[in-house]
BARO-602909 format. One record per atom (N, C-alpha, C, O, CB): residue number from 1; x, y, z; residue in three letters. Coordinates in nm, 3 decimals. Glycine has a CB too. Example, Ala and Ser with C-alpha at 12.3 -4.5 7.8 and 13.67 -1.06 7.14 Angstrom:
<rs>
R; 1; 1.319; -0.569; 0.780; ala
R; 1; 1.230; -0.450; 0.780; ala
R; 1; 1.320; -0.330; 0.780; ala
R; 1; 1.424; -0.332; 0.846; ala
R; 1; 1.131; -0.447; 0.905; ala
R; 2; 1.285; -0.225; 0.708; ser
R; 2; 1.367; -0.106; 0.714; ser
R; 2; 1.290; 0.003; 0.787; ser
R; 2; 1.341; 0.114; 0.804; ser
R; 2; 1.408; -0.060; 0.572; ser
</rs>
This chain:
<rs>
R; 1; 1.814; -0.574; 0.899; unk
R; 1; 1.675; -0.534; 0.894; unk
R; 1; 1.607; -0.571; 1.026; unk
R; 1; 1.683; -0.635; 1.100; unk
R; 1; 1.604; -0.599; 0.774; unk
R; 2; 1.472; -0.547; 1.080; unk
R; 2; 1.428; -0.548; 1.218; unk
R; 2; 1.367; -0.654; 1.211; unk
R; 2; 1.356; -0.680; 1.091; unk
R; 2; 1.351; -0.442; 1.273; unk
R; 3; 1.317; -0.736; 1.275; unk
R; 3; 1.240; -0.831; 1.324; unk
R; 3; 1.142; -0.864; 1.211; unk
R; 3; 1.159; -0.975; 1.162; unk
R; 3; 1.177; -0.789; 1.453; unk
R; 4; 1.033; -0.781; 1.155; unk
R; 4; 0.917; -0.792; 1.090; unk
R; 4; 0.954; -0.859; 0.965; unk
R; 4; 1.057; -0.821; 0.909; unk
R; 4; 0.848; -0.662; 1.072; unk
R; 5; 0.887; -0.952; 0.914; unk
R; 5; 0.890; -0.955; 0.763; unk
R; 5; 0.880; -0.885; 0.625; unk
R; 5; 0.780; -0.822; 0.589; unk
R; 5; 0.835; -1.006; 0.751; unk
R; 6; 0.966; -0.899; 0.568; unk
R; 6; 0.960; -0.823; 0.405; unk
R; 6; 1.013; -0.903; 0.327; unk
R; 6; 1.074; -1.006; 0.357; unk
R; 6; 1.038; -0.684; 0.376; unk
R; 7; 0.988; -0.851; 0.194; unk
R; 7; 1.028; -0.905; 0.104; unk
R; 7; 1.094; -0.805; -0.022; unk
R; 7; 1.037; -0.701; -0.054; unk
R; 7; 0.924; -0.985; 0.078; unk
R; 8; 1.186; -0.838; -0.070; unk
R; 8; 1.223; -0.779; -0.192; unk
R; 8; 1.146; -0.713; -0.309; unk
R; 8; 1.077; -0.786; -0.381; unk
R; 8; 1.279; -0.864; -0.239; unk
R; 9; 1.153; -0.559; -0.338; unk
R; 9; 1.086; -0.528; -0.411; unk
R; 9; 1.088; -0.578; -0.494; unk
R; 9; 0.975; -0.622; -0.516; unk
R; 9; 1.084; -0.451; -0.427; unk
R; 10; 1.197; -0.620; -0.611; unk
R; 10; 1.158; -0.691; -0.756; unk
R; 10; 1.147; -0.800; -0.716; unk
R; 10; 1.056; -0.859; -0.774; unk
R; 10; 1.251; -0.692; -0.880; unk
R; 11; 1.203; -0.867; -0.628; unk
R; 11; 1.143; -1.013; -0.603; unk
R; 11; 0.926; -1.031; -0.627; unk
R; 11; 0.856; -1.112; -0.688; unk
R; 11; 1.203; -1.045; -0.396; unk
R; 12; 0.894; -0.906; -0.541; unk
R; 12; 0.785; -0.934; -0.548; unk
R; 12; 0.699; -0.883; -0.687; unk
R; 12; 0.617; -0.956; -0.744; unk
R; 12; 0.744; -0.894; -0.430; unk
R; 13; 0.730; -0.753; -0.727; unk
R; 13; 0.717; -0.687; -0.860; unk
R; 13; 0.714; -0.820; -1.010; unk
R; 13; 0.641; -0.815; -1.109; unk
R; 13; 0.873; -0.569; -0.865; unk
R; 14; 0.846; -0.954; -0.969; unk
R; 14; 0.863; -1.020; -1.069; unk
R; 14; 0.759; -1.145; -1.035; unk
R; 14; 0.737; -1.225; -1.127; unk
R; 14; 1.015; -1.047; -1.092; unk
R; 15; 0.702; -1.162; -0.925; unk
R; 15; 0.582; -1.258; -0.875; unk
R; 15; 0.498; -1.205; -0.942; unk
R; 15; 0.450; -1.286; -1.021; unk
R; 15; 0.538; -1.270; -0.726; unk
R; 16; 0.448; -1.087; -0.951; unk
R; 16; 0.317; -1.038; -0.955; unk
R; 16; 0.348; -0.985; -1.091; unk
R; 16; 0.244; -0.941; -1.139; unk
R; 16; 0.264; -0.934; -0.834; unk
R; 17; 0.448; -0.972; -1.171; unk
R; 17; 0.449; -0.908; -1.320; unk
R; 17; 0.408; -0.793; -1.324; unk
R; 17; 0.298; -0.789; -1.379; unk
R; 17; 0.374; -0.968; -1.418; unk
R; 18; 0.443; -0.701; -1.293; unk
R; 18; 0.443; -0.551; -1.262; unk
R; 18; 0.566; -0.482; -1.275; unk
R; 18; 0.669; -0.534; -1.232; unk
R; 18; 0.401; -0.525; -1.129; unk
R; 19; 0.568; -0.379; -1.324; unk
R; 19; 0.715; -0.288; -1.280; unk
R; 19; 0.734; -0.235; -1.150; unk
R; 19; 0.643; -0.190; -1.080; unk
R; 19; 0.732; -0.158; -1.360; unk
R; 20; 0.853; -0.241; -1.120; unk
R; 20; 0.895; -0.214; -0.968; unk
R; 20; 0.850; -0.028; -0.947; unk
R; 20; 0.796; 0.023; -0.849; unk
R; 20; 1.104; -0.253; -0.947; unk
R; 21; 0.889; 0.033; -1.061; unk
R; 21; 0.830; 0.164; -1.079; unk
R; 21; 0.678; 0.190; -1.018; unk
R; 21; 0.665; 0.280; -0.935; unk
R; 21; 0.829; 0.187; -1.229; unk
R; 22; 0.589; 0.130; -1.050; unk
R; 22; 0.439; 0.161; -0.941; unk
R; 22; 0.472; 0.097; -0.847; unk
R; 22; 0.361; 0.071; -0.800; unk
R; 22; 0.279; 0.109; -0.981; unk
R; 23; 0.568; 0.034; -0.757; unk
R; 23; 0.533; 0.056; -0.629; unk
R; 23; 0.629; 0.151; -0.586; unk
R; 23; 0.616; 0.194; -0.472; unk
R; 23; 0.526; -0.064; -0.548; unk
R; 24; 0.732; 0.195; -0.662; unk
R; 24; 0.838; 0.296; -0.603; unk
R; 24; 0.743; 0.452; -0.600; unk
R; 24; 0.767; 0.544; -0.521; unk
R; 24; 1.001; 0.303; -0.725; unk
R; 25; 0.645; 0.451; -0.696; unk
R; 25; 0.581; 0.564; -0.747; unk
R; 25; 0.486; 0.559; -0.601; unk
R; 25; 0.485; 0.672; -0.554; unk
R; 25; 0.502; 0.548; -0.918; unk
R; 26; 0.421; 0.480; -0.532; unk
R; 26; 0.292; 0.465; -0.446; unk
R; 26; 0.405; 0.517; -0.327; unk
R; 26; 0.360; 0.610; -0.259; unk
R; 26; 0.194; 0.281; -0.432; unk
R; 27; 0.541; 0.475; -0.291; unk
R; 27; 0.631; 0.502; -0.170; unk
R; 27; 0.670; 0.701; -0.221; unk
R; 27; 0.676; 0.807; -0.158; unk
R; 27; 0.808; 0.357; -0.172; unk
R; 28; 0.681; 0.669; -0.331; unk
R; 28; 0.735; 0.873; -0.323; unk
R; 28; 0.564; 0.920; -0.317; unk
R; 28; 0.550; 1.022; -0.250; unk
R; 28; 0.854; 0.973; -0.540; unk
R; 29; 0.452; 0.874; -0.367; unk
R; 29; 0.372; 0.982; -0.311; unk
R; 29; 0.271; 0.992; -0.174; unk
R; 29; 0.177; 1.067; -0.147; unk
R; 29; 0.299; 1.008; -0.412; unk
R; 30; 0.359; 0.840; -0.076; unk
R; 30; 0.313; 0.819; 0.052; unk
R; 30; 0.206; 0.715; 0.072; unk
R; 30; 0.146; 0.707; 0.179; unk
R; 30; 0.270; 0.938; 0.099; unk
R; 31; 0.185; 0.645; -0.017; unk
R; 31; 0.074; 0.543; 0.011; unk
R; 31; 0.149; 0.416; 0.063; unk
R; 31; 0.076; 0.327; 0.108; unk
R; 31; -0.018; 0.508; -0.128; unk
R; 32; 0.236; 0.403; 0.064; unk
R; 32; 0.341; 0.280; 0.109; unk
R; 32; 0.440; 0.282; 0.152; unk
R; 32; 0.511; 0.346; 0.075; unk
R; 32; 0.379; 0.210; 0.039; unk
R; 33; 0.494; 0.250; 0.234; unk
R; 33; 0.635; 0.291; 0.305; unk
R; 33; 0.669; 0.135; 0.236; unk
R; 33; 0.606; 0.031; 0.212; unk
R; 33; 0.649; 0.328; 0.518; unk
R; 34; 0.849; 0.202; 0.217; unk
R; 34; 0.937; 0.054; 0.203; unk
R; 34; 1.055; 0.101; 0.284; unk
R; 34; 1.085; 0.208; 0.336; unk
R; 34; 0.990; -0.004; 0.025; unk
R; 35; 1.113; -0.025; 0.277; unk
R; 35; 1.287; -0.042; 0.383; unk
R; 35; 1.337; -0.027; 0.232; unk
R; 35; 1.290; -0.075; 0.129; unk
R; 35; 1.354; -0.244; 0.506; unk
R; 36; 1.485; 0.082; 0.260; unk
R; 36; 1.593; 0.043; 0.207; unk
R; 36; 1.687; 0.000; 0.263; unk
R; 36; 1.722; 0.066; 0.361; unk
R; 36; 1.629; 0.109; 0.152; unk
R; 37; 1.781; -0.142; 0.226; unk
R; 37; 1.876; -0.227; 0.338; unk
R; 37; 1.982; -0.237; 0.183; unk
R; 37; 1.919; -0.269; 0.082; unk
R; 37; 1.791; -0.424; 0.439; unk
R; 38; 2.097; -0.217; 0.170; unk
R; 38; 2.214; -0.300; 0.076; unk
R; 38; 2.158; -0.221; -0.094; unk
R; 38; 2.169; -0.272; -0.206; unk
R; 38; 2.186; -0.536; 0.088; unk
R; 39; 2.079; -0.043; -0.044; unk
R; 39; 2.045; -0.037; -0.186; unk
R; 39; 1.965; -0.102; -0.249; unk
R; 39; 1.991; -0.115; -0.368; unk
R; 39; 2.126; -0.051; -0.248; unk
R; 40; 1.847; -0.165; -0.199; unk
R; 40; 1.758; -0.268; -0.198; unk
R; 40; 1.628; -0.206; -0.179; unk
R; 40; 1.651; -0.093; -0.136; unk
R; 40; 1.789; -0.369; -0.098; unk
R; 41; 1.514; -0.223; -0.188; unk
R; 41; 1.398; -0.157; -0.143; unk
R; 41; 1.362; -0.318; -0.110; unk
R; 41; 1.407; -0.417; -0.168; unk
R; 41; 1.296; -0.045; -0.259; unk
R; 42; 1.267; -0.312; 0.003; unk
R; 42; 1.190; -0.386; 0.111; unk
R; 42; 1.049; -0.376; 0.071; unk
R; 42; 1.022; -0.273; 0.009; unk
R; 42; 1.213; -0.328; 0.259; unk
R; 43; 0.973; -0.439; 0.087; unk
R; 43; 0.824; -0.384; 0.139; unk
R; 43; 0.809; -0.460; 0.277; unk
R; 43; 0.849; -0.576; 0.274; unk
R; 43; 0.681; -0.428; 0.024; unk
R; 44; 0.765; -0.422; 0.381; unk
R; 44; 0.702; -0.485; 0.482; unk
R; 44; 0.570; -0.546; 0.506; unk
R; 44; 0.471; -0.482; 0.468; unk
R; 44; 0.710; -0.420; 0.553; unk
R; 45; 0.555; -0.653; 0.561; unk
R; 45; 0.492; -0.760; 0.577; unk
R; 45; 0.333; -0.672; 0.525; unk
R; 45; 0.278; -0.663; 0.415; unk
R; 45; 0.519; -0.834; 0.744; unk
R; 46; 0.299; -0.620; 0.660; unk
R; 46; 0.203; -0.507; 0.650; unk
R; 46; 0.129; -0.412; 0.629; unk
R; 46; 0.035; -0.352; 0.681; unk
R; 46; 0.196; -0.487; 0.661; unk
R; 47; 0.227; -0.409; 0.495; unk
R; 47; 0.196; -0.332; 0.365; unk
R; 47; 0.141; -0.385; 0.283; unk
R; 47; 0.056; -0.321; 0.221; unk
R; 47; 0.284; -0.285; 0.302; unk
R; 48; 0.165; -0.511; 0.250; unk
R; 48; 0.104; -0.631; 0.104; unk
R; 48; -0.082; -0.597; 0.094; unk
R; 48; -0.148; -0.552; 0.001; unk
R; 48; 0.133; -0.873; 0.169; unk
R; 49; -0.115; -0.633; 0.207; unk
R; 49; -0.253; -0.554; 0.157; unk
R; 49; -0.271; -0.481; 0.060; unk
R; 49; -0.310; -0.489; -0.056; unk
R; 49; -0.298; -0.476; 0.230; unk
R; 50; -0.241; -0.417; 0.122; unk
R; 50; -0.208; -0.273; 0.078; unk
R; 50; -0.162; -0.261; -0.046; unk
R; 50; -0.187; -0.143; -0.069; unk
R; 50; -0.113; -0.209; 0.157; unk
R; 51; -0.113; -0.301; -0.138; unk
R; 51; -0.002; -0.270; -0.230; unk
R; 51; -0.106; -0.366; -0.309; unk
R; 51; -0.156; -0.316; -0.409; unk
R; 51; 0.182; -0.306; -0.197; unk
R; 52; -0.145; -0.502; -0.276; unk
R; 52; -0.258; -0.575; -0.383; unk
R; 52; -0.366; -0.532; -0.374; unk
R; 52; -0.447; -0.607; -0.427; unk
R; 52; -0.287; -0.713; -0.375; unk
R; 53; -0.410; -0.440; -0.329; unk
R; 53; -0.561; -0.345; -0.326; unk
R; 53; -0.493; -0.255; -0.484; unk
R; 53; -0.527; -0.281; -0.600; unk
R; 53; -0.594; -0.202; -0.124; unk
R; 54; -0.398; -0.154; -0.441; unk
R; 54; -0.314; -0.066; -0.509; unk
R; 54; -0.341; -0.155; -0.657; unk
R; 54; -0.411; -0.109; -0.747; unk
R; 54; -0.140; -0.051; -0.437; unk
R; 55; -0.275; -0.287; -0.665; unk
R; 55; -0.200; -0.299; -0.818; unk
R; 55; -0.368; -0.333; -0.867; unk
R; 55; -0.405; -0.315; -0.983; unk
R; 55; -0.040; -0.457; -0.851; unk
R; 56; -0.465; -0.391; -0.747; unk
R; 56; -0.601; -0.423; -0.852; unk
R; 56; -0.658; -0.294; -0.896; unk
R; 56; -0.687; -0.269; -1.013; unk
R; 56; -0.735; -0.511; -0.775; unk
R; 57; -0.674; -0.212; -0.793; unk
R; 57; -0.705; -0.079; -0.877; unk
R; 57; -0.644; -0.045; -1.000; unk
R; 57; -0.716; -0.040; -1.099; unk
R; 57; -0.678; 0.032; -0.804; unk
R; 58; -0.492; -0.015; -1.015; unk
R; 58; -0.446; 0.057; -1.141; unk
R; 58; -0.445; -0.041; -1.225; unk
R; 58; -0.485; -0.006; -1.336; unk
R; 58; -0.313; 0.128; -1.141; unk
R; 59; -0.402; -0.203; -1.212; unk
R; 59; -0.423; -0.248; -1.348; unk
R; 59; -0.523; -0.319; -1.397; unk
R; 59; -0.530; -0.365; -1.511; unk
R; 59; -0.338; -0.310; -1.380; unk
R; 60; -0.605; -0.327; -1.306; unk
R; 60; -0.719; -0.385; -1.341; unk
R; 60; -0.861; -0.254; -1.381; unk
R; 60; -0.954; -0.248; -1.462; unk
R; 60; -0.748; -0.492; -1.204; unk
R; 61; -0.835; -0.210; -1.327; unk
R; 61; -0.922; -0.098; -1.314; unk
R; 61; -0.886; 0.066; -1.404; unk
R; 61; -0.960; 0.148; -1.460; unk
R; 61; -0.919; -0.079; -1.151; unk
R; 62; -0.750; 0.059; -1.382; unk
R; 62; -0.682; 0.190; -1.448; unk
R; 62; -0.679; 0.277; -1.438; unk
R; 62; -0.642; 0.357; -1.524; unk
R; 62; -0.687; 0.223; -1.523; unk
R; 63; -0.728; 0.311; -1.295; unk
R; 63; -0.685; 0.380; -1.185; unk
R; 63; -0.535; 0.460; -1.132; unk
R; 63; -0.471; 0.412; -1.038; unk
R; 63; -0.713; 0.293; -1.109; unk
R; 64; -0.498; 0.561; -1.189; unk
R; 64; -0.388; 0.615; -1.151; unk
R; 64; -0.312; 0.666; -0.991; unk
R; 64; -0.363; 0.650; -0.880; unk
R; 64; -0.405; 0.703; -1.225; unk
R; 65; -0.206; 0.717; -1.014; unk
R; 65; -0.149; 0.700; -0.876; unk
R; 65; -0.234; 0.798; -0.792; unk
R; 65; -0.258; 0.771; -0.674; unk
R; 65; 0.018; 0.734; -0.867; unk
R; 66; -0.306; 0.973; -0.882; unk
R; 66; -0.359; 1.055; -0.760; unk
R; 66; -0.516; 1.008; -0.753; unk
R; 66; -0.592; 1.046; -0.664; unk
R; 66; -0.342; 1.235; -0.785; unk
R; 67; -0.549; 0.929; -0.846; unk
R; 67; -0.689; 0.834; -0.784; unk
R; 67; -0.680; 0.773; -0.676; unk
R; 67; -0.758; 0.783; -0.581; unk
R; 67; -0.735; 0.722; -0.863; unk
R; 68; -0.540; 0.675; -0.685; unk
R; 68; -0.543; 0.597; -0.569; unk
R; 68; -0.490; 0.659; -0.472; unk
R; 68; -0.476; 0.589; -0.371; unk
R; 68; -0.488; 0.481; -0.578; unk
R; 69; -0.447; 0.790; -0.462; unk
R; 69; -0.470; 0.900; -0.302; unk
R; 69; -0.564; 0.932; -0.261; unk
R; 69; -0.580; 0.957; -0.141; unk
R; 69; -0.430; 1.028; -0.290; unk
R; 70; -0.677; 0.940; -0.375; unk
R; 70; -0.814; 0.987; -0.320; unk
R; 70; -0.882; 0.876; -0.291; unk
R; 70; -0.990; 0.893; -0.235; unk
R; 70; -0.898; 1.073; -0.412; unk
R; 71; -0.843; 0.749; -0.316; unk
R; 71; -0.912; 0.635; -0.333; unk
R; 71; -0.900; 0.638; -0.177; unk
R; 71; -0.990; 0.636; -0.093; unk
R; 71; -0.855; 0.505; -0.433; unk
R; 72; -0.755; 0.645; -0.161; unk
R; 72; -0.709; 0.618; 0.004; unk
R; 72; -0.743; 0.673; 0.097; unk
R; 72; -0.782; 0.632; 0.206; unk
R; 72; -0.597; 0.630; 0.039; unk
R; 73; -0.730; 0.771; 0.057; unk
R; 73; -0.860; 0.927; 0.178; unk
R; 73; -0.971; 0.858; 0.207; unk
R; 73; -1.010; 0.814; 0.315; unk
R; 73; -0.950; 1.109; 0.078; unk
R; 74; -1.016; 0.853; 0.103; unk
R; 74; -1.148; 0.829; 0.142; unk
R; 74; -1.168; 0.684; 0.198; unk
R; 74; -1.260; 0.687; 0.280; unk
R; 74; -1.236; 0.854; 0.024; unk
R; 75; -1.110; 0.553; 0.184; unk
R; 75; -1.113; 0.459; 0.279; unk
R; 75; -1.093; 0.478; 0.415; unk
R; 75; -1.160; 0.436; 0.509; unk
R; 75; -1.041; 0.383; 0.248; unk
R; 76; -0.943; 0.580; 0.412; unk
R; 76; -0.929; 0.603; 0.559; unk
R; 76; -1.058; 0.678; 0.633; unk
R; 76; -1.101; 0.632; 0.739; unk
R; 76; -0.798; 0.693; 0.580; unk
R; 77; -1.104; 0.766; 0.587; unk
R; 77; -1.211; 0.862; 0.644; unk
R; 77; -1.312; 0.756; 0.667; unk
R; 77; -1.329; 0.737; 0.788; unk
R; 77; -1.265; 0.993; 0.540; unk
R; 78; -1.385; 0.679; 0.589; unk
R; 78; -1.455; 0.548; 0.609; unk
R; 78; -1.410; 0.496; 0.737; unk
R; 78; -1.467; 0.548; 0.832; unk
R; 78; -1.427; 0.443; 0.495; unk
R; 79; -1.317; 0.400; 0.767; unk
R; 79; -1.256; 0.365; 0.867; unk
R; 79; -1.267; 0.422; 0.981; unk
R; 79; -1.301; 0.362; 1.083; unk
R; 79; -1.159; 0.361; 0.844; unk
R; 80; -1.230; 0.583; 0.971; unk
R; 80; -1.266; 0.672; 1.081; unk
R; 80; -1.391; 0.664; 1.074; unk
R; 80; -1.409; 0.645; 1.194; unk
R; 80; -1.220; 0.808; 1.081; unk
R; 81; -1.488; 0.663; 1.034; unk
R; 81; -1.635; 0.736; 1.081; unk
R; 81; -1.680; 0.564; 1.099; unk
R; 81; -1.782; 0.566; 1.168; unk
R; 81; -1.749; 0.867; 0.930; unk
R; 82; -1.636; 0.394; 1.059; unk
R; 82; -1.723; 0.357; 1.117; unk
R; 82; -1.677; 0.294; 1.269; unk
R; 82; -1.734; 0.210; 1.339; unk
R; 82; -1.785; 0.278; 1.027; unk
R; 83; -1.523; 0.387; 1.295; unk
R; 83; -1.468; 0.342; 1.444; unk
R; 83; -1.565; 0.433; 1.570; unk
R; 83; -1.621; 0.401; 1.674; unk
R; 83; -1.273; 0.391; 1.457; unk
R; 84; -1.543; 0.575; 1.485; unk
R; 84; -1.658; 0.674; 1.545; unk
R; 84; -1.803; 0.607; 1.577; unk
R; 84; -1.854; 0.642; 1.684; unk
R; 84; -1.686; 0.795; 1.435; unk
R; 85; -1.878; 0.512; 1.493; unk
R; 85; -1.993; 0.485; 1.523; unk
R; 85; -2.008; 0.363; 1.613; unk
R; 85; -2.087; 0.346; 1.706; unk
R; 85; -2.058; 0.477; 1.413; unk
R; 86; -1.913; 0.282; 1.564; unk
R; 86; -1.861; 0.184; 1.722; unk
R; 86; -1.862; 0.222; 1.812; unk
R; 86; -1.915; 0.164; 1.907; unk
R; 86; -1.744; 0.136; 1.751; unk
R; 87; -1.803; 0.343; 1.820; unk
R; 87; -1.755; 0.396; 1.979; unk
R; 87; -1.896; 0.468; 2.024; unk
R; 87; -1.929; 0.429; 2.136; unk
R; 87; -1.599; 0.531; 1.981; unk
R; 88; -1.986; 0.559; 1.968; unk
R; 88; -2.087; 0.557; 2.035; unk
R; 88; -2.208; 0.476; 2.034; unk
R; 88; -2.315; 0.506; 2.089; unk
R; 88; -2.111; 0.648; 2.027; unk
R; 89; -2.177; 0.341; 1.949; unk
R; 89; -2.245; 0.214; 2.003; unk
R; 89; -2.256; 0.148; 2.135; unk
R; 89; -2.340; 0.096; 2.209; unk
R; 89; -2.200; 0.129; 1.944; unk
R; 90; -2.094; 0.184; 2.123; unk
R; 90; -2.080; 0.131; 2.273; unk
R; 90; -2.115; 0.200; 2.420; unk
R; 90; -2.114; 0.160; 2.537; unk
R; 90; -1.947; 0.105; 2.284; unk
R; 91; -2.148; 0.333; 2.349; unk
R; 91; -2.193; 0.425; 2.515; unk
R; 91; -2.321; 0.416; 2.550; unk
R; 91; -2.362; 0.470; 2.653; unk
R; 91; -2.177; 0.598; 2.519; unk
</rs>
Protein backbone atom coordinates (compact mmCIF):
# COMPACT_ATOMS: atom_id res chain seq x y z
CA UNK A 1 0.00 0.00 0.00
CA UNK A 2 1.47 3.77 -0.50
CA UNK A 3 2.75 5.87 2.08
CA UNK A 4 -0.68 7.48 3.42
CA UNK A 5 -2.58 6.02 6.18
CA UNK A 6 -5.63 3.63 6.21
CA UNK A 7 -7.28 1.50 7.92
CA UNK A 8 -9.28 -1.66 7.46
CA UNK A 9 -12.72 -1.53 6.40
CA UNK A 10 -14.33 -3.93 8.99
CA UNK A 11 -11.75 -3.09 11.31
CA UNK A 12 -13.27 0.29 11.28
CA UNK A 13 -17.10 -0.66 10.44
CA UNK A 14 -16.56 -3.04 13.84
CA UNK A 15 -15.22 0.31 15.91
CA UNK A 16 -18.01 2.24 14.92
CA UNK A 17 -20.84 -0.72 14.83
CA UNK A 18 -22.04 -0.30 11.44
CA UNK A 19 -22.17 -2.67 8.50
CA UNK A 20 -19.30 -2.64 6.20
CA UNK A 21 -22.17 -2.55 3.43
CA UNK A 22 -22.82 1.51 3.89
CA UNK A 23 -19.51 2.26 3.40
CA UNK A 24 -19.05 -0.19 0.41
CA UNK A 25 -22.52 1.36 -0.79
CA UNK A 26 -21.03 5.35 -0.35
CA UNK A 27 -17.57 3.83 -2.58
CA UNK A 28 -19.97 2.24 -5.55
CA UNK A 29 -21.98 5.45 -5.67
CA UNK A 30 -18.69 7.76 -5.46
CA UNK A 31 -18.82 9.55 -2.26
CA UNK A 32 -15.68 7.70 -0.95
CA UNK A 33 -12.92 6.16 -2.52
CA UNK A 34 -11.29 2.99 -0.77
CA UNK A 35 -7.91 0.86 -1.47
CA UNK A 36 -8.30 -2.64 -2.30
CA UNK A 37 -4.81 -4.49 -1.10
CA UNK A 38 -5.01 -8.74 -0.28
CA UNK A 39 -8.97 -8.55 -1.20
CA UNK A 40 -9.29 -6.18 1.61
CA UNK A 41 -10.96 -2.78 1.30
CA UNK A 42 -8.88 0.24 2.88
CA UNK A 43 -10.29 3.55 3.66
CA UNK A 44 -7.72 6.32 3.55
CA UNK A 45 -6.67 8.54 6.14
CA UNK A 46 -8.53 11.46 4.33
CA UNK A 47 -11.56 10.12 3.87
CA UNK A 48 -12.62 9.53 7.77
CA UNK A 49 -14.15 12.88 7.75
CA UNK A 50 -15.84 12.16 5.45
CA UNK A 51 -17.32 8.82 6.09
CA UNK A 52 -18.25 10.19 10.02
CA UNK A 53 -20.19 13.14 8.50
CA UNK A 54 -21.78 10.14 6.11
CA UNK A 55 -22.61 7.55 9.09
CA UNK A 56 -24.08 10.81 11.31
CA UNK A 57 -26.30 11.65 8.60
CA UNK A 58 -27.81 8.10 7.76
CA UNK A 59 -27.92 6.79 11.21
CA UNK A 60 -28.55 9.35 13.14
CA UNK A 61 -30.55 11.30 10.97
CA UNK A 62 -31.84 8.62 8.33
CA UNK A 63 -30.68 10.01 5.64
CA UNK A 64 -30.17 7.67 2.69
CA UNK A 65 -27.37 7.02 0.29
CA UNK A 66 -29.02 9.50 -2.79
CA UNK A 67 -29.67 12.17 0.07
CA UNK A 68 -26.27 11.96 1.00
CA UNK A 69 -25.27 12.74 -2.90
CA UNK A 70 -27.32 15.63 -2.76
CA UNK A 71 -26.26 16.34 0.67
CA UNK A 72 -22.68 16.29 -0.97
CA UNK A 73 -23.41 18.54 -4.02
CA UNK A 74 -24.52 20.81 -2.29
CA UNK A 75 -21.62 21.13 0.39
CA UNK A 76 -19.29 21.00 -2.42
CA UNK A 77 -21.07 23.91 -4.36
CA UNK A 78 -20.99 25.77 -0.81
CA UNK A 79 -17.28 25.32 -0.67
CA UNK A 80 -17.07 26.56 -4.20
CA UNK A 81 -19.00 29.75 -3.86
CA UNK A 82 -17.38 30.61 -0.41
CA UNK A 83 -13.66 30.07 -2.15
CA UNK A 84 -15.22 32.29 -5.02
CA UNK A 85 -16.02 35.02 -2.43
CA UNK A 86 -12.53 34.83 -0.83
CA UNK A 87 -11.04 35.26 -3.97
CA UNK A 88 -12.81 38.44 -4.80
CA UNK A 89 -12.20 39.56 -1.23
CA UNK A 90 -9.00 39.50 -1.93
CA UNK A 91 -8.97 41.76 -5.20
Amino acid sequence: MKSHLSISLQTYCTFHEIEPVFILDLHQQGLVELALQNNEYFILEHHLPQIERYIQFHYELGINIEGLEVINGLLDRITDLQAQINQLNHR
